[in-house]
N, C-alpha and C positions, 0 to 999 in steps of 0.2 A: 026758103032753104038756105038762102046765102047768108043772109042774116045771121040766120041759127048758127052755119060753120063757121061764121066770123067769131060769134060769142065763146064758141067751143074753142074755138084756135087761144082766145085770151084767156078764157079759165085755165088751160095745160100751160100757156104760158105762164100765167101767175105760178100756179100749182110748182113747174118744174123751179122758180126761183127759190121757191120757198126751201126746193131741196126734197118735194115727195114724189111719189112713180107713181100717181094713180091714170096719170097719161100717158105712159110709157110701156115698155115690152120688159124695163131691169127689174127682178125680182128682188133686189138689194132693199133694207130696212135701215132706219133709222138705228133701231136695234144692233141689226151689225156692225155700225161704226160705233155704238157706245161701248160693245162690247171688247172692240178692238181696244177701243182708250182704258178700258178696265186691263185688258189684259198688261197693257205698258206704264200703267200706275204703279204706284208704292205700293210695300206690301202691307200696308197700316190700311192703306185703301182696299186690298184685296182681303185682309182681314174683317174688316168693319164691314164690308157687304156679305162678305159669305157667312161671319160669325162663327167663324171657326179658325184656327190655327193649327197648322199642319208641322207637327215636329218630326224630324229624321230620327234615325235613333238607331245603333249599333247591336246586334244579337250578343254576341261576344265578347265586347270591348271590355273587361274586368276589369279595374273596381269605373271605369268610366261612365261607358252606358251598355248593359247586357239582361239577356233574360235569366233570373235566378229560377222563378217558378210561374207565375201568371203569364203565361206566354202572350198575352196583350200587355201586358204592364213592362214597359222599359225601369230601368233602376240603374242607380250609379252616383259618382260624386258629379258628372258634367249632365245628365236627368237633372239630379237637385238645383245647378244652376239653372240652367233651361227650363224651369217650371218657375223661378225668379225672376225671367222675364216673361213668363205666361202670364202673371201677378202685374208684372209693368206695365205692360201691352194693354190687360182690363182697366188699371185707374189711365191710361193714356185715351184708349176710347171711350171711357165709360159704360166698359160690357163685362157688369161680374158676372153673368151666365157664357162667358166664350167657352162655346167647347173648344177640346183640344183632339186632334187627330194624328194618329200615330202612323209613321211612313218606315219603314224595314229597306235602309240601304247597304250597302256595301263598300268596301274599299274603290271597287271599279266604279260604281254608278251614284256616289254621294256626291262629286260635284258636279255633274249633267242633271240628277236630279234639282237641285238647288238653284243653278242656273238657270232651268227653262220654267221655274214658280211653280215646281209640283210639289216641291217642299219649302217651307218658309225660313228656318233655321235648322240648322244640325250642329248639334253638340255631342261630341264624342270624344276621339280621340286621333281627332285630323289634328296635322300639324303645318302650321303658317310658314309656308317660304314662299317665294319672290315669283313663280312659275306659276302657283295656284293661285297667287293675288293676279294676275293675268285675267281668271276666268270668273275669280266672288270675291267679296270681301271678308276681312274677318274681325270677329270681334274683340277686345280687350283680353289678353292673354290669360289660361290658368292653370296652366300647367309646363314644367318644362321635363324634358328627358333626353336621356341619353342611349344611341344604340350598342344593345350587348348581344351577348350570345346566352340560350338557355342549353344546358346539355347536364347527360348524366355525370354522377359524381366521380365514376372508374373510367369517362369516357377518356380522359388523358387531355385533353383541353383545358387549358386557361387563361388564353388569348387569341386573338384574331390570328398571330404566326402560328397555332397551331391547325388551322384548318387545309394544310397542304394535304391534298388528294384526297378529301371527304367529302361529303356528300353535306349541302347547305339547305334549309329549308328557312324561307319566309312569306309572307305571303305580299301575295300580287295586287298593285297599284299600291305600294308604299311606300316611303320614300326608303327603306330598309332595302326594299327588292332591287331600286336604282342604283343604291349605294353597292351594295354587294355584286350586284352584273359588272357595275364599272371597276369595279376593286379584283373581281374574279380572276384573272390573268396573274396578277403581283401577287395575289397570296397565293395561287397555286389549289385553290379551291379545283375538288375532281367535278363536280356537278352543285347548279343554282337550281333548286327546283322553286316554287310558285304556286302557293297552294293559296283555296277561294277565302281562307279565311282566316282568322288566329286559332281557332278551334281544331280545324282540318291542320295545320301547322305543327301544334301541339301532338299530334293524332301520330302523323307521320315519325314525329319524332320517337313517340313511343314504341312506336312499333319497328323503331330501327330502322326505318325507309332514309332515316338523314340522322348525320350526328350529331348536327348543332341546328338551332332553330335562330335564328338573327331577327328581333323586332328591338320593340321602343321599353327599355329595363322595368316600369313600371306593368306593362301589358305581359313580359313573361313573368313577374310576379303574378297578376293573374291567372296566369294558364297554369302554372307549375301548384296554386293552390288547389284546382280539381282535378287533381292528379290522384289517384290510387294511393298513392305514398308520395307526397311533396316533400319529403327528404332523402328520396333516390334522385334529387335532382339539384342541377343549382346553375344561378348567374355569374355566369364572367366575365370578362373583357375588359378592357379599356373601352369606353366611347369614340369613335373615332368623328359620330357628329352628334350635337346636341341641337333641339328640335321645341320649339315653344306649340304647343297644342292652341287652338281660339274656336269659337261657334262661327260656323261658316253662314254667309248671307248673301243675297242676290247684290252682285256688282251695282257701284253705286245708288244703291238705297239708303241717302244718308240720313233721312226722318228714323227708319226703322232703326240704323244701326247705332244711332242715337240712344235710341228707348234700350237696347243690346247691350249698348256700353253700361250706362248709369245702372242699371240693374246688376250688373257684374260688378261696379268698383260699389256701390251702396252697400252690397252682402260682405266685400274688403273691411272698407270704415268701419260698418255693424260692431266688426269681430266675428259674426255667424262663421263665415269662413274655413275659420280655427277647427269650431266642434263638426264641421261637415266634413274636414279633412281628416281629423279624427275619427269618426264614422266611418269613415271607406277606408283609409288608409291602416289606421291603427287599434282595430277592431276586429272583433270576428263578425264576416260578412256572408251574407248570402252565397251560392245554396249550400255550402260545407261547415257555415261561422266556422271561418278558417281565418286568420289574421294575418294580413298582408305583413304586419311590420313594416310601414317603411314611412321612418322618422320622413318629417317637411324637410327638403335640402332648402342651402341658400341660394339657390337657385328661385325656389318657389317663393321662399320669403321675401326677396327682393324685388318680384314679380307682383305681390301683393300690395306690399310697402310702394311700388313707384310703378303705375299698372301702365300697360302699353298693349298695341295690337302690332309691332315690328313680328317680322321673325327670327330676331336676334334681340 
């Protein structure tokens, strides 16, 4: 018998060197520590194993990323980019069957999503400052804008000095909502309300709950074209900040945000670009083909012509 417990004492010794529990009481696996190292990989690693790609994607964001009809199917001009790097991602791993999965976030929960790998990119209509590079990165910029006011045409508004003792609507986790809280005092604004969405935004406004709606001038062009009558309505303002939009990515991931970038400035060089901005912008678009109008500034030109991911 002593024998025996001697031989047994050195197999669990071997055994536990090696790293297994077949001698032991820990129900821990080899498993769970690969799986921990998957979880704090790249997402090019997390991609390539699951074979799938998880893109975020905006309900409402117009002409960005929003639902026109297929209530699965995202669409927009920042979709079309975002499916440019779904194309990049397949010749980078060599997976032309990558499915692609569709994630429905929000203003509140698109960079927590993103952050913790439940989403791999979101392309919308986030805008890159210094605060949200804190928590992801962003990709090479496509957009810039400026915040207005949308309201009706008899409302007597046609500046930011006229919102003393009105009623303000924007929506919440924006940097629109930030600006306007901090500003609320000096203009004399009567109430900042915070509504879940640009859609509920819009809503409000209609229905007179607010006078003025404050977002980013391209997104109330959107809103104001499924309007009942888009010429009961109109943009105002001076800007008082201007905002570069980018595809947001899990903090330094720089293999991934690599394959991000080049797919974004590649579609620039193309010229593609051009007729995509065309498409959403200067076309009749989904679900009303109702035509945004709104000429390329040189804003965006010069964003193209010399591509950066700053937020300035």
């Amino acid at each position: 018998m002593s024998n025996k417990r001697t031989l047994l004492s050195v197999l669990c010794a071997s055994t536990l060197m090696l790293g297994l529990t077949a001698c032991g009481g820990d129900k821990s696996t080899a498993g769970g520590e690969g799986a921990s190292g998957a979880a704090t990989g790249g997402t090019l690693d997390k991609i390539k194993q699951s074979g799938t790609i998880v893109l975020g994607y905006r309900d409402s964001s117009i002409p960005f990323s929003y639902i026109a009809g297929n209530p699965n199917q995202p669409e927009g001009y920042a979709h079309d980019l975002q499916m440019k790097v779904v194309e990049a991602v397949k010749q980078k791993l060599n997976l032309p069957d990558l499915k692609v999965r569709y994630n429905l976030v929000t203003s509140q929960n698109r960079i927590p999503l993103v952050s913790n790998g439940t989403v791999d990119i979101e392309c919308g209509s986030t805008t890159n400052n210094k605060e949200r590079q804190q928590q992801v990165d962003f990709s090479t910029g496509y957009f810039e804008v400026g915040g207005r006011l949308l309201t009706a045409k008899n409302s007597g508004i046609k500046d930011f000095s006229d919102l003393k003792g009105k009623k303000v609507v924007t929506t919440a986790g924006t940097t629109s909502e930030r600006w306007l809280k901090q500003h609320a005092t000096e203009l004399g604004v009567g109430e900042v309300i915070s509504a879940k969405d640009h859609a509920e935004s819009f809503l409000m406004l209609q229905n007179g709950r607010a006078a003025a709606f404050m977002m980013d001038d391209i997104l109330l062009a959107g809103e104001k074209s499924k309007a009942v009558d888009p010429n009961k309505w109109v943009i105002v303002g001076t800007p008082p900040i201007k905002e570069i939009y980018g595809c947001m990515l899990r903090k330094g991931d720089t293999g991934f945000k690599q394959v991000v970038d080049d797919a974004i400035k590649a579609t620039y060089t193309s010229g593609e670009i051009n007729q995509m901005y065309k498409k959403w912008f200067e076309s009749p678009i989904p679900p009303k083909n109702i035509n945004l109008n709104f000429p390329m500034s040189d804003d965006v030109k010069a964003l193209i012509a010399n591509p950066h991911d700053r937020d300035q």
